[in-house]
KEGUBA-420943 format. One record per residue (C-alpha): residue in one letter; x, y, z. Coordinates in steps of 0.5 Angstrom, whole numbers, always signed. Example, Ala and Ser with C-alpha at 12.3 -4.5 7.8 and 13.67 -1.06 7.14 Angstrom:
<pts>
PT   type      px      py      pz
PT      a     +25      -9     +16
PT      s     +27      -2     +14
</pts>
This chain:
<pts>
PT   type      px      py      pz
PT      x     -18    +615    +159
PT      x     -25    +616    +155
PT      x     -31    +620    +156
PT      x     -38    +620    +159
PT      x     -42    +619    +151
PT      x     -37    +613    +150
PT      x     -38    +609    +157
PT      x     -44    +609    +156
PT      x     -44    +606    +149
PT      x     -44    +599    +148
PT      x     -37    +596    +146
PT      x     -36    +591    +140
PT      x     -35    +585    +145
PT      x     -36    +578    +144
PT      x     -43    +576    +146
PT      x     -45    +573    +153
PT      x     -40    +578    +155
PT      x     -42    +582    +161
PT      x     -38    +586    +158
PT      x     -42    +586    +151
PT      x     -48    +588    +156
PT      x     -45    +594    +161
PT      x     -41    +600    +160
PT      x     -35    +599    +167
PT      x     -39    +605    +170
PT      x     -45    +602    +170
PT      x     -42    +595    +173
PT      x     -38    +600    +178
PT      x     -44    +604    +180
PT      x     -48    +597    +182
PT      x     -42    +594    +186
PT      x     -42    +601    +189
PT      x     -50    +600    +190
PT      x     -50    +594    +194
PT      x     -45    +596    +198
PT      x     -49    +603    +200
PT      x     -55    +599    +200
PT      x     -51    +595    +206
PT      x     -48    +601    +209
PT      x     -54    +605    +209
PT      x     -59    +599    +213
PT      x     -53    +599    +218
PT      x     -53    +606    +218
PT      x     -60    +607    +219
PT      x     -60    +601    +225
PT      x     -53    +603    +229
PT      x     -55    +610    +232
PT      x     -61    +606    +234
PT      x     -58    +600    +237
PT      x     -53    +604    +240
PT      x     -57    +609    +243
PT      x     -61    +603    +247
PT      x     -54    +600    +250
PT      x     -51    +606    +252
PT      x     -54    +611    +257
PT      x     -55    +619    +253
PT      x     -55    +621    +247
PT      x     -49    +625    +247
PT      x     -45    +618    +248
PT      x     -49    +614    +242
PT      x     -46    +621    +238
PT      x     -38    +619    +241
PT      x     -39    +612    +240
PT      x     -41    +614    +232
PT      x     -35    +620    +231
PT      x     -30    +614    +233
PT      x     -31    +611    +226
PT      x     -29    +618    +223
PT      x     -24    +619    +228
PT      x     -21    +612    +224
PT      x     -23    +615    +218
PT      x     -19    +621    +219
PT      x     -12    +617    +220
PT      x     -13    +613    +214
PT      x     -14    +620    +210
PT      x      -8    +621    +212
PT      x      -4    +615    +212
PT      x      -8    +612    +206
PT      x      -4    +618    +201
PT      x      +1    +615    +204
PT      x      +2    +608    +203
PT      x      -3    +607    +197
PT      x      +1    +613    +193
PT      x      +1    +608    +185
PT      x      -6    +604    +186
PT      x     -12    +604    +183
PT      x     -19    +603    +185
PT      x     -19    +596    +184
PT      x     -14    +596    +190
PT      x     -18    +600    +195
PT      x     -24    +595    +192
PT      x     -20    +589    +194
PT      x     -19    +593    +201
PT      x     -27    +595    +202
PT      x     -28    +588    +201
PT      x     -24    +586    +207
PT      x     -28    +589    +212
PT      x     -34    +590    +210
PT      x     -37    +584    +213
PT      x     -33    +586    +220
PT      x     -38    +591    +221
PT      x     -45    +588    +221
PT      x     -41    +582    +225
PT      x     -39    +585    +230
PT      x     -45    +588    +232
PT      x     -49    +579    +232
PT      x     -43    +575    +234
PT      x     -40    +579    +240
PT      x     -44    +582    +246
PT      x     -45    +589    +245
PT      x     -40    +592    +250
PT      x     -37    +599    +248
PT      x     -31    +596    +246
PT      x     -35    +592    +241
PT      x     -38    +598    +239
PT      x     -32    +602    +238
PT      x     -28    +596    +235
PT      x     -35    +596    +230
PT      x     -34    +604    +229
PT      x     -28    +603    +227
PT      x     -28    +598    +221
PT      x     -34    +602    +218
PT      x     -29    +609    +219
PT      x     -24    +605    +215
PT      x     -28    +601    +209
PT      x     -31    +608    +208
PT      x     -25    +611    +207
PT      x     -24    +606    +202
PT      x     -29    +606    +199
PT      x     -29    +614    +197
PT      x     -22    +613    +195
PT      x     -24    +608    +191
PT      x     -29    +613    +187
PT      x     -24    +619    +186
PT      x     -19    +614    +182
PT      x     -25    +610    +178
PT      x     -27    +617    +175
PT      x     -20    +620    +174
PT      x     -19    +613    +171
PT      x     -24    +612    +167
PT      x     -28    +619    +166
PT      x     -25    +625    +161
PT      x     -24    +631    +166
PT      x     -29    +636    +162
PT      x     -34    +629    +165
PT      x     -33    +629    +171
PT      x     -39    +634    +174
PT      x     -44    +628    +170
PT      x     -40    +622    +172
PT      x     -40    +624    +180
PT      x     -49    +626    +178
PT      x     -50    +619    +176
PT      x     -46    +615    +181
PT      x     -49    +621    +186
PT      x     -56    +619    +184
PT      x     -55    +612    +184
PT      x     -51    +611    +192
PT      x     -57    +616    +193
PT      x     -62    +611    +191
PT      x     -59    +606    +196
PT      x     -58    +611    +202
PT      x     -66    +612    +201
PT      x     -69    +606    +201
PT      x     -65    +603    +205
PT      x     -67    +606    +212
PT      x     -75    +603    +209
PT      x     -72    +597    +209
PT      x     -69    +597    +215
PT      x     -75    +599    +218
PT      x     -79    +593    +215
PT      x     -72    +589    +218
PT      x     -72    +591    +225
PT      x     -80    +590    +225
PT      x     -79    +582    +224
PT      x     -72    +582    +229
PT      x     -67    +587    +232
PT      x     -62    +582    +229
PT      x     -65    +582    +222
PT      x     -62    +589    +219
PT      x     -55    +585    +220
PT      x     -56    +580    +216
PT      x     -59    +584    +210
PT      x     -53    +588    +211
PT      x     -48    +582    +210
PT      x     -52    +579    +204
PT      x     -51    +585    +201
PT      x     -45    +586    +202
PT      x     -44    +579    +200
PT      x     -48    +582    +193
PT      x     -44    +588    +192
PT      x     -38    +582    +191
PT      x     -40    +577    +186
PT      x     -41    +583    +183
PT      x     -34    +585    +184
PT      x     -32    +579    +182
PT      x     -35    +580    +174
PT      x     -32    +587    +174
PT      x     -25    +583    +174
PT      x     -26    +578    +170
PT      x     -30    +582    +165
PT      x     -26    +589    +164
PT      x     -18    +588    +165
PT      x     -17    +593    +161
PT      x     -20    +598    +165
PT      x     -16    +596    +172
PT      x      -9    +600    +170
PT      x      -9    +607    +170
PT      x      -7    +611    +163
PT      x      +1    +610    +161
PT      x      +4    +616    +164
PT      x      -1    +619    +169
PT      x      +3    +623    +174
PT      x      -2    +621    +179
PT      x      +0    +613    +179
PT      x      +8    +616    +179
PT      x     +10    +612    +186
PT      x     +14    +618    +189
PT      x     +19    +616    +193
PT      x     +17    +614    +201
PT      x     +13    +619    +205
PT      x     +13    +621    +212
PT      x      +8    +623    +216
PT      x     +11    +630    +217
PT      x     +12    +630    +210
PT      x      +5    +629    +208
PT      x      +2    +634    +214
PT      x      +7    +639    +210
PT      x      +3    +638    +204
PT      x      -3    +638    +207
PT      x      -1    +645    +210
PT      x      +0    +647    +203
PT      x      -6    +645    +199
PT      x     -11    +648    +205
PT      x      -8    +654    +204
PT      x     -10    +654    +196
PT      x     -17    +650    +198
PT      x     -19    +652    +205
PT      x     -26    +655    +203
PT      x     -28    +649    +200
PT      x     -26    +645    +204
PT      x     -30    +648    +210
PT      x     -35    +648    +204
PT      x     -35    +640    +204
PT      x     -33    +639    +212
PT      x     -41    +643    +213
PT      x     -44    +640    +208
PT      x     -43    +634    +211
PT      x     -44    +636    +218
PT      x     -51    +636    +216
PT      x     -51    +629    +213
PT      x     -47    +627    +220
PT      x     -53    +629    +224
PT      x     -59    +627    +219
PT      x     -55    +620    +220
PT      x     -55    +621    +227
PT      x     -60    +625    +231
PT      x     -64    +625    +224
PT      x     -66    +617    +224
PT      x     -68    +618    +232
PT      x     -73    +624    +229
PT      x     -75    +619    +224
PT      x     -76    +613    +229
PT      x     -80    +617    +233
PT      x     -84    +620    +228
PT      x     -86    +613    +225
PT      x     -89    +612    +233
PT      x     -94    +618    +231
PT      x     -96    +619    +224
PT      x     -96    +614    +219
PT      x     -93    +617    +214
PT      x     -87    +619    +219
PT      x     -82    +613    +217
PT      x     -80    +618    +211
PT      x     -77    +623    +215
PT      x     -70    +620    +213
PT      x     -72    +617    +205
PT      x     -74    +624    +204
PT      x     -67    +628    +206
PT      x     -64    +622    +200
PT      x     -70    +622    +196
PT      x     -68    +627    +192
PT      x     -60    +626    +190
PT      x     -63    +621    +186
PT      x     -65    +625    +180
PT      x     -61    +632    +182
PT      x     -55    +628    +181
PT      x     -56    +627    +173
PT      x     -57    +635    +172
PT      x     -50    +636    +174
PT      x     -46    +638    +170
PT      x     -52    +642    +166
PT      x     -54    +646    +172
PT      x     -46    +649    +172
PT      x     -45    +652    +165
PT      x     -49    +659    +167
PT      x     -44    +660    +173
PT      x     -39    +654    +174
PT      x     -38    +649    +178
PT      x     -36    +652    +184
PT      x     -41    +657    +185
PT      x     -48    +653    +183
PT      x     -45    +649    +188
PT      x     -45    +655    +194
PT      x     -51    +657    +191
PT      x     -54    +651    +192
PT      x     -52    +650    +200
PT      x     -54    +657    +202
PT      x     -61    +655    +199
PT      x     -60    +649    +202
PT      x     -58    +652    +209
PT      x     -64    +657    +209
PT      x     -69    +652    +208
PT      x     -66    +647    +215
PT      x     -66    +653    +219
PT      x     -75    +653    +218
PT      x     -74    +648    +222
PT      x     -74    +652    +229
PT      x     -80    +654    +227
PT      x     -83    +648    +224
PT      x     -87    +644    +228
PT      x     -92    +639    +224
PT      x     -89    +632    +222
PT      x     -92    +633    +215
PT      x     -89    +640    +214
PT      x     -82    +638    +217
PT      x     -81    +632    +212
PT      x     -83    +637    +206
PT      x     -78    +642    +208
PT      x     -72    +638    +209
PT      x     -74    +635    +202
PT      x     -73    +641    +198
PT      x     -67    +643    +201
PT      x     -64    +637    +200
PT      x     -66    +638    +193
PT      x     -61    +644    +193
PT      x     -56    +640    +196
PT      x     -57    +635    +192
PT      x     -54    +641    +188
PT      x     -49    +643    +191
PT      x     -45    +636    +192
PT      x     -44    +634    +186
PT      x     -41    +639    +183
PT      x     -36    +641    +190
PT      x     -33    +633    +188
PT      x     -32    +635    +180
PT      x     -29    +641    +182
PT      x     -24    +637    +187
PT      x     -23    +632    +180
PT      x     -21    +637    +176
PT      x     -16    +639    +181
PT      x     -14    +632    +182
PT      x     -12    +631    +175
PT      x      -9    +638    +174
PT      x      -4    +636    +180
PT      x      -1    +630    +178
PT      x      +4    +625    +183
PT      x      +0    +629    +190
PT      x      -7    +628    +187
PT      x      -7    +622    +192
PT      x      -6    +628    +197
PT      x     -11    +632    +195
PT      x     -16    +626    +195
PT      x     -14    +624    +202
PT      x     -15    +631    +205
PT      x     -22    +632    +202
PT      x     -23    +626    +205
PT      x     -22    +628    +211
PT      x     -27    +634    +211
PT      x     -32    +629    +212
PT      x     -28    +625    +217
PT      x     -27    +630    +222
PT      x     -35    +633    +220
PT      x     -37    +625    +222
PT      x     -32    +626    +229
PT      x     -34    +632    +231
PT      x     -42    +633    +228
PT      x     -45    +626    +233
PT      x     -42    +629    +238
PT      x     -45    +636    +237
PT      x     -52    +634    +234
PT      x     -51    +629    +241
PT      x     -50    +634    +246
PT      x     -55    +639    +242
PT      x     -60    +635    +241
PT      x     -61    +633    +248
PT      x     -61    +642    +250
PT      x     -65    +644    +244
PT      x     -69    +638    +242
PT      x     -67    +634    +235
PT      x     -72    +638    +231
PT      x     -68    +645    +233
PT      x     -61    +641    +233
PT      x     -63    +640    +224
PT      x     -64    +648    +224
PT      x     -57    +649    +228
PT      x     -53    +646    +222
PT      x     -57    +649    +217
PT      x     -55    +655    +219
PT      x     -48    +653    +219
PT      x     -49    +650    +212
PT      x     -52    +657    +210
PT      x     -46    +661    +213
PT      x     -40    +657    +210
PT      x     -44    +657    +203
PT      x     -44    +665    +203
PT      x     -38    +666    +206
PT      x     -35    +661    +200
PT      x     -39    +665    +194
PT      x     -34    +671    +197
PT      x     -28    +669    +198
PT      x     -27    +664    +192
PT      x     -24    +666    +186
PT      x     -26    +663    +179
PT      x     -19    +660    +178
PT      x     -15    +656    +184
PT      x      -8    +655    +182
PT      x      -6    +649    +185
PT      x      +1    +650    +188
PT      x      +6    +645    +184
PT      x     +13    +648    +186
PT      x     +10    +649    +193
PT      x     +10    +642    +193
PT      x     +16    +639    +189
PT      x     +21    +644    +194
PT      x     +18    +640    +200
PT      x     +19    +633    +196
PT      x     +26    +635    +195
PT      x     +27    +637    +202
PT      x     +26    +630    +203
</pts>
């Protein structure tokens, strides 16, 4: 394991070698771009594709939440099954789905079995792909860095996530199916990348000699991950409500968020960067973490940061003018762009104090954002078509700003993480 400073240094490599040339997390956090470059046009044209099939809002939502309710089973099972690999496995696993999701949406009718068969390898390769970023930083990132590495590879994916919806919208403008095959070449990117990365930093694949977290445990049942997963809840619950929140948020921007986006782009010029705007500002906030925690911590900038954040969404209700709506959903981006980061270091610090259930632990911080992604199309569906899409964006940031103050009360500075608890529920087993 090595620090932020010393990946980001070249090493003494022979030339010619990307090796010589790229640090592993520049390499990785470029795969990772191209893949959410992808993600992000198929999640900005999905909502929408879905929304003219279907007869409502509110089943377009349902339709979307299925590929969270997948996403929440592989938190669950992953950490089951995949207890000892390391991020190249989940790359590899990534890779075998990816280019199902843009396919089934060109290659079949759009039948609502197709749709939900759609949702489901995005739940999947999604889980994956989040499974793959907790191991690449445990493995490569000394834990004093994980604030920095989770703000760079933060900012970098923010970057994909805004300007893919602009290229979308330039896509869909020359044919509907044109934002799919975008979506596959760059997918298609994203794996001859991949495919240097292992031909250039072998050394970088295998964990450290002797971390627990790579200690392949004896065969798991579900009852006994459930049990482990009851255990940590107890010990992390307000975060993991902090997280489920946070992300609801980001559910509902990716889905009744990018209906506000279309139809502001009908009326006002500039309407098109409803959605650019809410990812704009993860691209430079991410590179502060780390240095925004020192005068409070990493827990406490990070619920500061959400209520901020939350305060701002609720002027929805009352805002009306697109020019006003696209600013005040940049600024309380610009603290939530705070706010992530730090809450995902915090979940590494506790994966590397953890030892042989840190693979438990990133499975069920994994699924706050499953179950907020199945429950919060549904809710910004049903609530959209009440209250109206702009009032909907004011609900959920109410509920971000109750999480973030209930958080900053209940939170103690130190969490001690329950290891006896979990190796008596081993040893029943």
């Amino acid at each position: 394991m090595i620090g932020f400073s010393t990946f980001l240094r070249r090493k003494n490599t022979p030339p010619f070698s990307i090796k010589s040339w790229f640090p592993p997390i520049i390499v990785y956090a470029l795969i990772s771009f191209f893949l959410c470059f992808a993600d992000a046009i198929m999640s900005y044209i999905a909502p929408v594709e879905i929304e003219r099939h279907v007869s409502s809002e509110l089943l377009m939502g349902m339709i979307i939440s299925f590929s969270s309710f997948v996403g929440f089973f592989c938190d669950m099972f992953f950490a089951q099954w995949f207890h000892g690999k390391t991020f190249v496995f989940f790359l590899f696993g990534v890779f075998a789905t990816t280019f199902l999701f843009p396919l089934s949406f060109i290659a079949v009718p759009p039948w609502v079995p197709v749709l939900l068969f759609a949702m489901a390898i995005w739940g999947i390769y999604f889980e994956l792909m989040k499974f793959s970023d907790f191991h690449f930083i445990h493995t490569v990132v000394h834990k004093d860095e994980h604030a920095k590495a989770w703000g760079l590879l933060e900012s970098i994916l923010s970057l994909a996530y805004f300007v893919g919806p602009l290229v979308a919208t330039f896509l869909v403008s020359i044919h509907e199916d044109a934002p799919h095959y975008g979506a596959l070449g760059f997918f298609a990117v994203a794996l001859f990348g991949f495919i240097l990365f292992l031909q250039s930093y072998r050394l970088h694949h295998a964990p450290k000699e002797g971390d627990s977290l790579y200690v392949v445990p004896k065969k798991i049942s579900t009852l006994q991950e459930l049990r482990v997963w009851a255990v940590l809840w107890k010990k992390i619950w307000p975060l993991y409500m902090f997280i489920f929140t946070t992300i609801l948020v980001d559910s509902t921007f990716w889905t009744v968020g990018t209906l506000i986006s279309e139809r502001l782009r009908e009326t006002h010029i500039y309407g098109g960067l409803f959605l650019p705007m809410y990812t704009l500002p993860s691209l430079f906030m991410g590179l502060f973490a780390g240095k925004l925690a020192r005068p409070f911590g990493k827990k406490r900038i990070a619920f500061i940061s959400g209520g901020i954040a939350g305060l701002l969404l609720a002027l929805c209700f009352i805002v009306e003018s697109a020019l006003a709506l696209i600013l005040v959903v940049f600024f309380s981006s610009v603290f939530a762009a705070v706010a992530r980061p730090e809450i995902y270091a915090t979940f590494e610090d506790y994966i590397a104090r953890i030892g042989k259930s840190g693979n438990d632990l990133i499975g069920l911080q994994n699924s706050a954002g499953s179950v907020a992604y199945i429950v919060g199309p549904v809710v910004a569906g049903a609530l959209a078509s009440v209250v109206g899409d702009r009032q909907t964006i004011g609900v959920m940031g109410l509920t971000l700003m109750s999480a973030s103050f209930i958080a900053l009360l209940v939170v103690p500075r130190k969490i001690q993480m329950p290891q006896k608890e979990l190796e008596r529920i081993e040893s029943l087993y």
